[in-house]
C-alpha positions in Angstrom: 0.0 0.0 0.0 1.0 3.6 -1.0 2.4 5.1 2.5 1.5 8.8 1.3 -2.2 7.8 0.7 -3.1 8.9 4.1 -0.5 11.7 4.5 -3.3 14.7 3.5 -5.3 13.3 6.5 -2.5 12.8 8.7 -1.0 16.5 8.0 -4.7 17.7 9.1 -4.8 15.7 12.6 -1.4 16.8 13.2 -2.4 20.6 12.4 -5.1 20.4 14.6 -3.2 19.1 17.8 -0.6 21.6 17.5 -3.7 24.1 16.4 -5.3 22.8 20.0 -1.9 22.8 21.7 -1.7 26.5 21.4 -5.2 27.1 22.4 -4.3 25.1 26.1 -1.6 26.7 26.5 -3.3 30.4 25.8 -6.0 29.3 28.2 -3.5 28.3 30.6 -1.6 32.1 30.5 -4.9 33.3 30.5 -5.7 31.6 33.5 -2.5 32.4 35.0 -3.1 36.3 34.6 -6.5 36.0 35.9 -5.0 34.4 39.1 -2.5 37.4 39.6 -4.4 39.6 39.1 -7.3 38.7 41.3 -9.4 40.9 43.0 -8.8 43.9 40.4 -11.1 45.2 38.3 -13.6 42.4 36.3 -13.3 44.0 32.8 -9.4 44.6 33.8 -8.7 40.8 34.4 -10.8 39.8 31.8 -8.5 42.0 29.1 -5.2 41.4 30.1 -6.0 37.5 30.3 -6.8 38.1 26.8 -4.5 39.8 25.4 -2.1 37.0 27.4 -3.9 34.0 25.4 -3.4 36.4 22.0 0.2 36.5 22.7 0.5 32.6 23.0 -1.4 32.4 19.9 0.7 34.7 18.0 3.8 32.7 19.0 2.4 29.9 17.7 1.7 32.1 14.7 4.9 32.7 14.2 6.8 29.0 15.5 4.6 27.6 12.8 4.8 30.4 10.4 0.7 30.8 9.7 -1.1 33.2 11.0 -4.1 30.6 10.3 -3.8 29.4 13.2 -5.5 32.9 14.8 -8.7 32.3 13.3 -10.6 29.9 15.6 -9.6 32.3 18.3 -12.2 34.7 17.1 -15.1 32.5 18.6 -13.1 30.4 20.8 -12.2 33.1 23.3 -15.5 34.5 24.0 -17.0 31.6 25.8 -14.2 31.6 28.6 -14.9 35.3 29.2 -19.0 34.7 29.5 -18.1 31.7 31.9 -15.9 33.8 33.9 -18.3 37.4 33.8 -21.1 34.5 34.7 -18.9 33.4 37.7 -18.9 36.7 38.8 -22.3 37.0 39.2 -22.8 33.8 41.5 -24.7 35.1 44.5 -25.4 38.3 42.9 -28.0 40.2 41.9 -28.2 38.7 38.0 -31.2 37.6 36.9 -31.2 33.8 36.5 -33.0 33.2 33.7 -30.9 35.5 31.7 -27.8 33.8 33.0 -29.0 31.0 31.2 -30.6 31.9 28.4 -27.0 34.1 27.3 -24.7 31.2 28.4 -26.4 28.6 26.0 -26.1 31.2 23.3 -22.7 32.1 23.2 -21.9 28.5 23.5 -23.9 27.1 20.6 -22.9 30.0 18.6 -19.1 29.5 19.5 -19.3 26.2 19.1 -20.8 26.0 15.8 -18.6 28.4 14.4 -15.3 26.9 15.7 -16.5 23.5 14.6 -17.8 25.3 10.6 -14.1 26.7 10.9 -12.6 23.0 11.6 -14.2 21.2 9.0 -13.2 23.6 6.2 -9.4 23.7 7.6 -6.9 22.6 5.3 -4.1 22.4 7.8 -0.6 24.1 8.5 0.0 23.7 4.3 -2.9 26.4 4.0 -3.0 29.7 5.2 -5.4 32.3 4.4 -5.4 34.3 1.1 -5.9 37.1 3.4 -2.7 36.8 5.2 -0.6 35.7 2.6 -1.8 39.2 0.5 -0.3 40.8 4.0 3.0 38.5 3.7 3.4 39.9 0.2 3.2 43.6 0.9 5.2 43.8 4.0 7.7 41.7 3.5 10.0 41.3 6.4 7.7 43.5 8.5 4.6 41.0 8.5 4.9 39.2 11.7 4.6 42.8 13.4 2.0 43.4 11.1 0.3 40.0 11.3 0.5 41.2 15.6 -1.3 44.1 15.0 -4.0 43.5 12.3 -4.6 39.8 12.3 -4.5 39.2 16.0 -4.4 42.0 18.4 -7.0 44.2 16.5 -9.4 41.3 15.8 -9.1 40.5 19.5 -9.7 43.6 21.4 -12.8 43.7 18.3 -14.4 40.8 20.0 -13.4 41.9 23.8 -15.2 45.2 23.3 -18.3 42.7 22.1 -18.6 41.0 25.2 -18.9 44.6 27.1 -22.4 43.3 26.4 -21.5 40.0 28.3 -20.2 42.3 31.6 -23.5 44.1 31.5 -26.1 41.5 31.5 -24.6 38.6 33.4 -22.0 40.9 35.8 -23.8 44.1 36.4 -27.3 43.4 35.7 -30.3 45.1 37.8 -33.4 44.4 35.6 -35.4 40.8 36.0 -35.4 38.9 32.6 -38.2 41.1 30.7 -39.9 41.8 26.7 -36.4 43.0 25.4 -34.6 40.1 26.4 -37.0 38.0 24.8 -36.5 40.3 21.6 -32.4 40.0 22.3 -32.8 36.3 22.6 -35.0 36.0 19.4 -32.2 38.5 17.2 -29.6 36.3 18.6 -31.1 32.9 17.2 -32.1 34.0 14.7 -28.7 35.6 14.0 -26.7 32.1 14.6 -30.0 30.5 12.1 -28.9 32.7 9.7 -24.8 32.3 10.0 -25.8 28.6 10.4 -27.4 28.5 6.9 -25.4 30.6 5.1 -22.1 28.4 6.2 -24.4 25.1 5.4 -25.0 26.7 1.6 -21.6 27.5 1.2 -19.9 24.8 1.2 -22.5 22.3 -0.5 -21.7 24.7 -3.4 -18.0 24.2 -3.0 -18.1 20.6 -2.5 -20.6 20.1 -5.9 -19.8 22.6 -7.7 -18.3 21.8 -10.8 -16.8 25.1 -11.9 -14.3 27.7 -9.7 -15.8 30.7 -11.4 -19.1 30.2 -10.4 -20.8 32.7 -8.0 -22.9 31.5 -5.0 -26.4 32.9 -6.0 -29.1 30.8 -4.6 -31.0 30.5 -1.3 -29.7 33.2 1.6 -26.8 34.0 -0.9 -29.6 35.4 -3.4 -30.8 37.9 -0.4 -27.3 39.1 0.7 -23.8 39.0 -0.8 -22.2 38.6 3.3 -25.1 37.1 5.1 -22.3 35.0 7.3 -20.8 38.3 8.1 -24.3 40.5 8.4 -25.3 37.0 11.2 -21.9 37.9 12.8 -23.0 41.5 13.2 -26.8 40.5 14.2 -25.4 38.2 16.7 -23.1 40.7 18.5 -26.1 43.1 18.4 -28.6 40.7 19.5 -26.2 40.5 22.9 -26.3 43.9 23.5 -30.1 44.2 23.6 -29.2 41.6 26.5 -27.1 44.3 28.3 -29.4 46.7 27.6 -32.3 44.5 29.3 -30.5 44.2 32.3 -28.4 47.5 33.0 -29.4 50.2 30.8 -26.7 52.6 32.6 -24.5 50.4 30.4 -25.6 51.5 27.3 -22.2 52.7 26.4 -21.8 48.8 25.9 -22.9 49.6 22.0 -19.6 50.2 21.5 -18.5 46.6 21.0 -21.5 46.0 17.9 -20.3 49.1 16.8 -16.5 48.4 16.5 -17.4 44.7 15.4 -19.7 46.1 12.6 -17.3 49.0 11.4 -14.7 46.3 11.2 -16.7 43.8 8.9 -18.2 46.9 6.8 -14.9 48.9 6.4 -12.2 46.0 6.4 -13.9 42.5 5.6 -16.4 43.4 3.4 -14.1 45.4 0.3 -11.5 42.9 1.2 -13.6 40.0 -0.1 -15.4 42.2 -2.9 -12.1 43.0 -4.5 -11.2 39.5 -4.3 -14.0 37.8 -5.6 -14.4 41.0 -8.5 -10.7 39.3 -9.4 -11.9 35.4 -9.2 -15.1 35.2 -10.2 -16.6 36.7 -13.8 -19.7 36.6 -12.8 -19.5 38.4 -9.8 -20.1 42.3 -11.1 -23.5 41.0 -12.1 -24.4 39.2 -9.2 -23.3 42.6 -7.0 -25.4 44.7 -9.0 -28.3 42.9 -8.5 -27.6 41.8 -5.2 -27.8 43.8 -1.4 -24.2 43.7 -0.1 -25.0 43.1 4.0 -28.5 43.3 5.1 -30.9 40.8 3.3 -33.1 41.9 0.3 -34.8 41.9 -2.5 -32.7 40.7 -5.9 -32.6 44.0 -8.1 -33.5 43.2 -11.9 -30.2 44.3 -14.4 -31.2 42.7 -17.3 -28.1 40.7 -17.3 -28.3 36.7 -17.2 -27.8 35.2 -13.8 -24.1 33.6 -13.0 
């Protein structure tokens, strides 16, 4: 039997120990800061522990040269923090139901989306066309720009996120009411929504049987991002939680905000450009398409991709 037969599979398993590896040993230095610096400040703890875990990460980043192996981190790290802002509620005043209801959220949403980002990993071989655009144009000066823009600014994006998390499970004063029965409703719906668009997305990639073929059908036909337009619902959809439960905290909007501005402002033209450069069909399918928020498809006259 042909030894390298299994090698593609074997490369994979191996990426993903060494992928989990890092993540331990992040949670670890996480936990670690956390210890020493108990009794500060929640928020205080719960940022520096981050941006420990980031820094373990981005060694590995480098000791393995792909920055690729960032990108679960993104919905890996916020369950931690909404177990530990939950833990410091115990024997508080935060409403129980609440408690509950945003724990089981985060989780399935985290969970989902780490698990959607492991099955379509190709392993330590691939890293993201994203970053290896980056490598190109800085040169010798992309691991301090891989630090800044592929890990530390995506990170503090998410911590500012789960403000919303310190508000309605740490500082909460409200009982579980009508808007946390609307926050609970945008956040499922917003996980339905990346859910289905992930599901779609890679049935097309798997049957497809041309590369220059644009995505067009079912959510895709509504929305030309509607994984990144659930990723901003989902982020809002905890804030309505925070908003629920301390309304003093409204300042909390900041983390949707800075999550949205990124997606809108960085993600979005990022992939427009490069699918505009892949994919013929894709001016078409724009101009007849809403870029974020779902919609109506506009009639061009032009025939479909």
């Amino acid at each position: 039997m042909d030894k390298t037969l299994n090698r593609p599979d074997t490369d994979i398993l191996k990426s993903v120990m060494l992928c989990a590896l890092a993540y331990i040993i992040a949670g670890a230095a996480a936990s670690g800061v956390a210890h020493f610096l108990n009794g500060r400040h929640p928020l205080l703890i719960a940022g520096i522990s981050d941006i420990a875990a980031t820094a373990v990460v981005f060694f590995f980043s480098v000791l393995l040269n792909n920055s690729s192996i960032y990108d679960p981190y993104w919905s890996v790290a916020p369950i931690p923090i909404t177990l530990y802002f939950a833990f410091q509620a115990a024997g508080g005043r935060a409403d129980a139901v609440r408690l509950f209801v945003v724990l089981v959220l985060v989780c399935v949403w985290g969970g989902r989306l780490t698990y959607n980002w492991l099955r379509g990993w190709r392993g330590l071989a691939h890293e993201d066309w994203r970053y290896v655009n980056i490598r190109k144009k800085t040169g010798r000066g992309y691991w301090p720009a891989s630090f800044l823009a592929i890990h530390t600014i995506p990170t503090i994006a998410v911590f500012l996120g789960c403000l919303s998390l310190y508000a309605s499970l740490s500082r909460g004063v409200n009982n579980f009411g009508i808007l946390d029965f609307i926050a609970a409703a945008v956040t499922s719906a917003a996980i339905w929504v990346e859910a289905r668009a992930d599901r779609q997305l890679r049935r097309f990639k798997l049957t497809r049987k041309y590369t220059d073929k644009v995505l067009s059908t079912g959510i895709w036909a509504f929305t030309r991002h509607p994984n990144y337009f659930g990723e901003i619902l989902f982020w809002w959809g905890l804030f309505l939680f925070s908003l629920s439960a301390a309304p003093a905290l409204w300042w909390t909007a900041l983390g949707p905000a800075a999550i949205t501005m990124l997606f809108v402002f960085i993600s979005i033209p990022m992939m427009e450009k490069h699918m505009k450069e892949r994919r013929p069909g894709y001016d078409d399918y724009r101009d007849r398409t809403s870029v974020l928020v779902p919609w109506f498809t506009r009639r061009t006259g032009k025939k479909d991709s």
